[in-house]
Legacy VTK file of the C-alpha trace (Angstrom):
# vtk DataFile Version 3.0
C-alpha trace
ASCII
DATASET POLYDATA
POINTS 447 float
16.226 9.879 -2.623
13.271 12.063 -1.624
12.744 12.139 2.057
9.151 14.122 2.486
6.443 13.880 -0.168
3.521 15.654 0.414
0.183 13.768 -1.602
-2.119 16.139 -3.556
-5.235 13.596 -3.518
-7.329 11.650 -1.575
-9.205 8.052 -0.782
-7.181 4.763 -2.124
-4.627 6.385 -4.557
-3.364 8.657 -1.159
-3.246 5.404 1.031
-1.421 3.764 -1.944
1.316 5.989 -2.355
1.567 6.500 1.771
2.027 2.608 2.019
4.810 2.978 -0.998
6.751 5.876 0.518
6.404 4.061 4.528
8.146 0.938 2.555
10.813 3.363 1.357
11.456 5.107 4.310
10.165 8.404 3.258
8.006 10.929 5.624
4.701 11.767 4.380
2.332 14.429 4.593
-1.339 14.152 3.801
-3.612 17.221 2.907
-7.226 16.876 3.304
-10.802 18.885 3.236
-13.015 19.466 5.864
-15.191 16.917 4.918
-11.904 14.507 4.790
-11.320 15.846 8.596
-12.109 11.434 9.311
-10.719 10.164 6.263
-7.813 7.194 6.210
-4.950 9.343 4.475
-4.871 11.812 6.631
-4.548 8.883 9.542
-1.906 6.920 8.202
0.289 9.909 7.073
3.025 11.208 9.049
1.453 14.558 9.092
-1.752 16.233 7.827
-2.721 19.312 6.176
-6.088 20.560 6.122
-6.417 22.981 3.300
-10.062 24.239 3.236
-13.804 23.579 2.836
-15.840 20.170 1.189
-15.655 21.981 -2.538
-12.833 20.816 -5.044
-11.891 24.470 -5.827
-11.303 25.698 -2.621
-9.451 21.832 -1.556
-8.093 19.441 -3.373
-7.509 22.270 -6.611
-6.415 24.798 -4.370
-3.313 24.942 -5.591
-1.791 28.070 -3.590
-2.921 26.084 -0.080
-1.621 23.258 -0.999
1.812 24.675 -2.310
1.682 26.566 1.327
1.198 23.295 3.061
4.313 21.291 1.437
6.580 24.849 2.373
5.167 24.967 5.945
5.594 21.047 6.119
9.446 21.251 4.757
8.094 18.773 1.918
10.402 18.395 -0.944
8.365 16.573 -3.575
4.821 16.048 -3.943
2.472 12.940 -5.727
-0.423 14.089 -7.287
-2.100 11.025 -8.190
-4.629 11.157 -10.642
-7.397 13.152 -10.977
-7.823 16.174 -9.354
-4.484 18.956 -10.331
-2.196 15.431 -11.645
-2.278 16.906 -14.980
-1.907 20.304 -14.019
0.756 22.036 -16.027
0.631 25.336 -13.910
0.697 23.450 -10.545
3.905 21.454 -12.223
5.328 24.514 -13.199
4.717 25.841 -9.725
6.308 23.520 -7.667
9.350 23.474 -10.254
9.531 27.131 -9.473
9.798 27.179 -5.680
11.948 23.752 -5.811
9.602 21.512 -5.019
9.775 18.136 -6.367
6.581 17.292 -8.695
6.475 13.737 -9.317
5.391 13.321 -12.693
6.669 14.410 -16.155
7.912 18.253 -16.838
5.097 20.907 -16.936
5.878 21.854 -20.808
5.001 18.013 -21.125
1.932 17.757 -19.553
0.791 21.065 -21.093
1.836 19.821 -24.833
0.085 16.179 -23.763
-3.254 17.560 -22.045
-4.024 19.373 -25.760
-5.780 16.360 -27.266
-5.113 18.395 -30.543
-1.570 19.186 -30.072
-1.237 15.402 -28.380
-2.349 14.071 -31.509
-0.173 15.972 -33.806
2.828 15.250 -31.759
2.214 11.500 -31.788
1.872 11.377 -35.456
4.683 13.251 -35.862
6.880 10.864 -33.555
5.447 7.729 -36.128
2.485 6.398 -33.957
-0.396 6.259 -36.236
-3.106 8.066 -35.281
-7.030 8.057 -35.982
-7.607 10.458 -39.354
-9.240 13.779 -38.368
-8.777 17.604 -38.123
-5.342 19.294 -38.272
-5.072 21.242 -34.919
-8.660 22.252 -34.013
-11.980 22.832 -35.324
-12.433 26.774 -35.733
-16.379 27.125 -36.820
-19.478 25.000 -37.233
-18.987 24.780 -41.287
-15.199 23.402 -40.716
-16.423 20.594 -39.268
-19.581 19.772 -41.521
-16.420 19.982 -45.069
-14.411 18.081 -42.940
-16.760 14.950 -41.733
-17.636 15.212 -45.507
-13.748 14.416 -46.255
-12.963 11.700 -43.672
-16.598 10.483 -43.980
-19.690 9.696 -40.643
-19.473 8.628 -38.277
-17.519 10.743 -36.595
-16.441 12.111 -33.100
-16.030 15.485 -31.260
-14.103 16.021 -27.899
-13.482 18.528 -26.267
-8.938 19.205 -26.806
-8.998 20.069 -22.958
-11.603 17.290 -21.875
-10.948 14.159 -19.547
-12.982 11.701 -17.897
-15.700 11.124 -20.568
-16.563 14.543 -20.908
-16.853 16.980 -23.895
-17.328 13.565 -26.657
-20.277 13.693 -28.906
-20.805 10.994 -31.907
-22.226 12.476 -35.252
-23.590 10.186 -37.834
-25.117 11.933 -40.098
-25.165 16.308 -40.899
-27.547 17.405 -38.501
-26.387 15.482 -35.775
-23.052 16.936 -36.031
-24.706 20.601 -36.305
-26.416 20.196 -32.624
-23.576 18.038 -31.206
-20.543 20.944 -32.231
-22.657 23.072 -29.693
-23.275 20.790 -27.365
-19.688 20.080 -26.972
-18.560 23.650 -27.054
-20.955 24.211 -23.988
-20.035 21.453 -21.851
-16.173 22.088 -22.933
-16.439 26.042 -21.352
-18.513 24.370 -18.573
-16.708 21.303 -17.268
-12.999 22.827 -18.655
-12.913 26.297 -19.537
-12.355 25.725 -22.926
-14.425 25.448 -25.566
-11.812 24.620 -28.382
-12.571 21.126 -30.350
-11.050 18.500 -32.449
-12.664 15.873 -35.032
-11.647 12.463 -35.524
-13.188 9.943 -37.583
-15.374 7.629 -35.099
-13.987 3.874 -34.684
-16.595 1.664 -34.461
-16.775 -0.771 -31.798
-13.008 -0.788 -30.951
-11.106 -1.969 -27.861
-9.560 0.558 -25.598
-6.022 -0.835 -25.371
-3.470 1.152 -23.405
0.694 0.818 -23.026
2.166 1.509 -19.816
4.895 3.230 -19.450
8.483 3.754 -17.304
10.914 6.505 -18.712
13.910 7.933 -16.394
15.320 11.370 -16.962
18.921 9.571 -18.298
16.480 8.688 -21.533
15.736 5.138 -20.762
12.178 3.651 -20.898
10.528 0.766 -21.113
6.885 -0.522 -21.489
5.295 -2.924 -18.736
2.707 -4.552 -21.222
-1.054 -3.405 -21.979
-4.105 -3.251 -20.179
-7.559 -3.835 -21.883
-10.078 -1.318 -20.503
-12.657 -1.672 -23.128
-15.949 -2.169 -20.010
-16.990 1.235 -19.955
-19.847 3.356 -19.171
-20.078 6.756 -20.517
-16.636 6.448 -21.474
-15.685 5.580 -18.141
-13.783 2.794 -16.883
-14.987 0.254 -14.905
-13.058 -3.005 -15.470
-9.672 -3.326 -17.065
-7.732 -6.456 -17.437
-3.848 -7.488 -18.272
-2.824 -8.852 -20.701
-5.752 -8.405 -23.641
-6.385 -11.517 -25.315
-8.005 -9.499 -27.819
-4.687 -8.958 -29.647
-1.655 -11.049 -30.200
1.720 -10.960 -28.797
3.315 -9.561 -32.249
0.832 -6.600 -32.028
1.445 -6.265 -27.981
4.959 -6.003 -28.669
4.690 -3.104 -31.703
1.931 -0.865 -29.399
4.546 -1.180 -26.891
7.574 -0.650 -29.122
5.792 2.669 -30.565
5.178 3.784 -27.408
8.200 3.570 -26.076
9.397 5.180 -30.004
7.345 8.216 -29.313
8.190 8.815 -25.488
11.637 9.226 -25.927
11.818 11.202 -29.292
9.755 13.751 -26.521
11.682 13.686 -23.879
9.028 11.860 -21.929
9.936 10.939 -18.037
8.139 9.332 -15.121
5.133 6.749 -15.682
2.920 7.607 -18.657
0.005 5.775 -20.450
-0.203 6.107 -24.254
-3.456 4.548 -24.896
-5.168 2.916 -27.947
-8.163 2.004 -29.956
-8.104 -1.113 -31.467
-10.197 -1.820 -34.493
-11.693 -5.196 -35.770
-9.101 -5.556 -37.950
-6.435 -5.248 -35.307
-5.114 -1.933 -36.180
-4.594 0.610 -33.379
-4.691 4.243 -33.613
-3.567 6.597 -30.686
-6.186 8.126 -28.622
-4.524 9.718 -25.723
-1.833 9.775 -23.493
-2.155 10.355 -19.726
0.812 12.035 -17.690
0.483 10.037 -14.049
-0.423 7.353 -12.690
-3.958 5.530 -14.052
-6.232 4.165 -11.670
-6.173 0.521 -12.796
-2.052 0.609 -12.509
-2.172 -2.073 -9.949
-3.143 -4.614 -13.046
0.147 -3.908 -14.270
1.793 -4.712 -11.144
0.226 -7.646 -10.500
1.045 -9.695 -13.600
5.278 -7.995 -13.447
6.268 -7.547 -10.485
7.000 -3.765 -10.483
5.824 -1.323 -8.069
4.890 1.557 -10.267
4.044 4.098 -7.482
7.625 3.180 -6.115
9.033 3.705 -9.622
7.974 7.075 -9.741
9.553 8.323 -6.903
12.645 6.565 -7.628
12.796 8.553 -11.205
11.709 11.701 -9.665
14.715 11.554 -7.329
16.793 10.975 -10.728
17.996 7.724 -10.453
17.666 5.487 -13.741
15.952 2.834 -14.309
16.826 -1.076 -12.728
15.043 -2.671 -15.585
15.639 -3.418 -18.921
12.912 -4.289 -21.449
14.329 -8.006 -21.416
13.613 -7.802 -17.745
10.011 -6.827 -17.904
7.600 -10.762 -18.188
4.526 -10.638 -17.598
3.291 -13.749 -15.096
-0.359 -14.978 -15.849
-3.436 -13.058 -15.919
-5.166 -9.701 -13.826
-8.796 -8.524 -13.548
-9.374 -5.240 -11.832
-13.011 -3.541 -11.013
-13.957 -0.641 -9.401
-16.574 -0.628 -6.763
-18.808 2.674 -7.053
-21.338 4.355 -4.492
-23.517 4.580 -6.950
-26.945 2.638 -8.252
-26.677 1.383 -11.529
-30.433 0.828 -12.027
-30.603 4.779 -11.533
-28.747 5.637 -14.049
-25.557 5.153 -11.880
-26.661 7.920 -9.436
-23.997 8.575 -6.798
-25.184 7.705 -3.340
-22.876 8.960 -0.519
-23.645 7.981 3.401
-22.284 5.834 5.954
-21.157 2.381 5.609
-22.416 0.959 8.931
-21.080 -2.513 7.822
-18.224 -3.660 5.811
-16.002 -6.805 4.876
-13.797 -6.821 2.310
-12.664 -9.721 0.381
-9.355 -11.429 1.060
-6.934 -14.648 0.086
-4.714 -15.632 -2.614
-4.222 -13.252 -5.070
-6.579 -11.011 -4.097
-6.070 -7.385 -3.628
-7.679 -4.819 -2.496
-6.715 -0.450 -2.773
-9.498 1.282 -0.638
-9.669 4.240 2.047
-12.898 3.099 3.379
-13.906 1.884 6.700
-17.048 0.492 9.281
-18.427 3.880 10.062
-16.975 5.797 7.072
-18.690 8.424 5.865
-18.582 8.923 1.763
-18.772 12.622 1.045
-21.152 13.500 -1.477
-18.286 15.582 -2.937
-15.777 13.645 -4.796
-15.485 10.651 -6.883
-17.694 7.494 -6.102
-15.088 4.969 -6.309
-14.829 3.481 -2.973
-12.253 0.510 -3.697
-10.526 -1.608 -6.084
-10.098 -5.094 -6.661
-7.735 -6.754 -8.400
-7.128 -10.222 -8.796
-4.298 -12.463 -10.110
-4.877 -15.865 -11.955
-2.464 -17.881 -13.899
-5.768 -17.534 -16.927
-8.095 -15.371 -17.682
-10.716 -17.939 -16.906
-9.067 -18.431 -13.043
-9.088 -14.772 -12.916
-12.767 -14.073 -13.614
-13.691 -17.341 -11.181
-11.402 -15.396 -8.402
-13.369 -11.811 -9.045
-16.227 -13.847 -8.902
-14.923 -15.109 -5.694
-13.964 -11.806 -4.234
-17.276 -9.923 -5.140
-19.697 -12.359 -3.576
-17.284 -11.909 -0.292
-17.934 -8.162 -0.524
-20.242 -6.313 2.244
-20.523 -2.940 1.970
-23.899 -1.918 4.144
-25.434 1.554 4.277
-25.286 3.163 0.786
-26.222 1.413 -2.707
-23.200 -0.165 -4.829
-22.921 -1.241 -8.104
-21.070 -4.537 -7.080
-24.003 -6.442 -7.910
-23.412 -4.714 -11.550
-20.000 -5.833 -11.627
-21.041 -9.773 -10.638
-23.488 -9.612 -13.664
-20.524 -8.195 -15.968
-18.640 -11.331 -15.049
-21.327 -13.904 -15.717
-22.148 -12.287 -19.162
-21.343 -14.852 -21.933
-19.980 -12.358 -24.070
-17.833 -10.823 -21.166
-16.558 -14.522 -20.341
-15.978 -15.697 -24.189
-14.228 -12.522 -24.736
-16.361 -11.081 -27.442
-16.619 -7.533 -26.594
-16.030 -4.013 -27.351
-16.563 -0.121 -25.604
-20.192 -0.452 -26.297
-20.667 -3.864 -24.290
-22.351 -1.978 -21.054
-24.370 -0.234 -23.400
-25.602 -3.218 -25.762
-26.039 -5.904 -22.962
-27.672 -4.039 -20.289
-29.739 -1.752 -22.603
-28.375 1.569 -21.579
LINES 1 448
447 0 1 2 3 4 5 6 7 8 9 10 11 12 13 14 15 16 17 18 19 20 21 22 23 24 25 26 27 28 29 30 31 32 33 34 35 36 37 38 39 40 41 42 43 44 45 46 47 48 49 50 51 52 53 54 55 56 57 58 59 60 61 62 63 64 65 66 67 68 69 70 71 72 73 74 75 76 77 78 79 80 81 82 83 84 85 86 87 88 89 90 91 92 93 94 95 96 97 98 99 100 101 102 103 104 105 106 107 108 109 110 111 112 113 114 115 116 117 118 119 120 121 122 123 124 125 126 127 128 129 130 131 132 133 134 135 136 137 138 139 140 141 142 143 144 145 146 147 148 149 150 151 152 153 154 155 156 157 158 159 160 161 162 163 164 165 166 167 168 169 170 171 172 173 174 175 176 177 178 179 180 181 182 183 184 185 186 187 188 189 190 191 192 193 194 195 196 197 198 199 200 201 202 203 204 205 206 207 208 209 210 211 212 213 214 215 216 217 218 219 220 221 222 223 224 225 226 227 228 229 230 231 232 233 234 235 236 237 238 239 240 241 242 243 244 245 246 247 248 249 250 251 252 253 254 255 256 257 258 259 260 261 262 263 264 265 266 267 268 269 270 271 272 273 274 275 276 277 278 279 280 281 282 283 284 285 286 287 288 289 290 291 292 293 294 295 296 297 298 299 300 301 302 303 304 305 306 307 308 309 310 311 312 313 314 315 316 317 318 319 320 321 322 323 324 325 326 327 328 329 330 331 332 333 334 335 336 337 338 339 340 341 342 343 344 345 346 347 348 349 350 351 352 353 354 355 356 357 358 359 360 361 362 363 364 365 366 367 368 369 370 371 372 373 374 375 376 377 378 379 380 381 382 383 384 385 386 387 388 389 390 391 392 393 394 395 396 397 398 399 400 401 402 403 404 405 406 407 408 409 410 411 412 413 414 415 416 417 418 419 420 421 422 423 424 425 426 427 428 429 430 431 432 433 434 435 436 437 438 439 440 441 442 443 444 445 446
């Protein structure tokens, strides 16, 4: 077993893996910015780094002071979380290099996985069927105007490098796809530094369905059901749910048999997320598959028992799997949000400052991941999320009540939220009966 991991991240998903590795018995060391110098992770963990200024770059992805901090530290493994370098392939490589520990999948995996193009190809490849679009990547402006002629508008551009709702442009007609390809390209080089594309046929008003999954290095894995994370804005998450009730339990069982299919004819290991889009007619194509944990994990855990964060290590310190895919049930219903310092009304405009007063919501099947406090300052440099919820109900319907429940408890004072947004997402009739898609945020509250 691992006995030091060192956490490359910050805010909840830092506290949530320090809580895992305390109940484990393993040592932890925290790393944190100067602007983190009052933060919670660096508190709770055994010891604390701090590896430079406010700014991402010279932080959280600096990956030579952080790799300095798990040597001088005697670390022997370190959890990236998400975000920030969690789908690094050169910090994986890295730490493989110097005999660190990096929990998460191989670096040739990540690499291979992180190419939405090359992702794509290797998923159809391994049987999963896949939305119909451009072999590889799109090489000129002309390419892509024969080619959305072929596989017919609308259609959709992303960025092969992009993440978190970046470098996507929809194209319904010719000239929309002419100013979108350099729109793309731009932010691509911007946001990613890379301006190389892909093409896909667009999927009207689908459901974003994803498959977690468990895989060991002795080529076992399983699948711990799905998560339905269609409530999005600007292809964000911001609610996800377990199980869907959008699709059956024959089709459950075949996304998760295919995605257990494709992990292990790729040599897959750790936790992974191969996720979906779901069409009307109830066929799913892949879309992506992450290589770490995924913020709304705790859904997972809530409705089967399984600690994923605690899974990972376990893997990473090469021990095999304790469940079988017989073992994995899945108990009742969970509803996750996340709570934003942001103001929906502007456009969801971040808005960092002190939270001079704060209660959080508590009882029965209520949970709560957060790294904020009374007196807590949020940076204006990271991420907005401040916390997560996530409730467990026997239904969906008891689930939504208990959100309900939880969010009306809520008090954060000082800076603008958008839980009010989330109550309103709750009470929608469409929301409530079920009857919605990735476009929901967009259609019922006009933006």
């Amino acid at each position: 077993m691992l006995k030091k991991v060192l956490i490359a991240n910050r805010g909840e998903i830092a506290v949530r893996i320090i809580r895992a590795c305390r109940e484990m018995g393993i040592r932890t060391v925290a790393i944190y910015s100067e602007a983190d110098k009052n933060a919670l992770h660096k508190t709770l963990a055994d010891e604390a780094v701090c590896i430079g200024p406010a700014p991402s770059n010279k932080s959280y992805l600096n990956v030579k002071a952080i790799l300095e901090a798990a040597c001088l530290t005697g670390a022997d493994s370190i959890h990236p979380g998400f975000g920030f370098l969690s789908e690094n392939a050169t910090f994986a490589k890295l730490c493989e290099e110097i005999g660190i520990k990096f929990i998460g999948p191989k670096h040739e995996l990540i690499e291979l996985l992180g190419n939405k193009s090359k992702a794509k190809e290797t998923m159809k490849n391994a049987g999963v069927p896949v939305v119909p679009g451009s072999d590889g990547l799109i090489q000129s402006k002309e390419q892509a105007v024969k080619l959305a002629k072929e596989i017919k508008y609308p259609v959709i551009l992303k960025a092969s490098a992009g993440g978190g709702g970046r470098g996507i442009r929809i194209a319904y007609d010719e000239d929309e796809l002419k100013k979108a390809y350099d729109i793309v390209k731009q932010e691509a080089k911007v946001s990613f530094n890379d301006d190389s594309l892909y093409m896909e046929k667009f999927v009207e008003n689908p459901r974003h369905i994803e498959i977690q999954i468990l895989a060991d290095e002795h080529g076992n894995c399983i699948y711990l059901g799905d998560r339905d994370c269609s409530v999005q804005r600007r292809n964000q998450k911001i609610m996800e749910e377990t199980p869907s009730s959008f699709i059956t339990d024959e089709i459950r069982n075949k996304m998760g048999e295919t995605a257990v299919k494709a992990v292990k004819e790729i040599g897959y290991s750790n936790a992974g997320t191969i996720e979906f889009l779901v069409d009307k007619n109830k066929d799913f194509y892949f879309m992506e598959m992450n290589t770490r944990v995924q913020v709304e994990h705790p859904v997972t855990e809530m409705v089967t028992g399984i600690d994923i964060i605690k899974e990972q290590i376990k893997i990473a310190s090469g021990e095999k799997l304790n469940y079988e895919q017989k073992d994995v049930k899945i108990d009742g219903h969970s509803l996750e949000v996340r709570v934003n310092a942001e103001n929906p009304s502007k456009n969801f405009m971040p808005c960092p400052g002190t939270i001079t007063g704060l209660h959080l919501p508590g009882g029965n099947g209520i949970r709560v991941d957060t790294a904020i406090y009374s007196g807590y300052t949020v940076p204006q440099n990271y991420d907005s999320m401040l916390a997560k919820i996530i409730v467990h109900g026997k239904t969906r319907e008891e689930s939504i009540a208990k959100m309900k429940s939880a969010i009306a408890e809520l008090v954060i004072d000082g800076i603008d939220t958008n839980r009010d947004f989330l109550y309103q997402i709750l009470e929608n009739q469409n929301f409530v009966d079920n009857n919605y898609d990735t476009s929901f945020i967009k259609k019922e509250f006009n933006m």
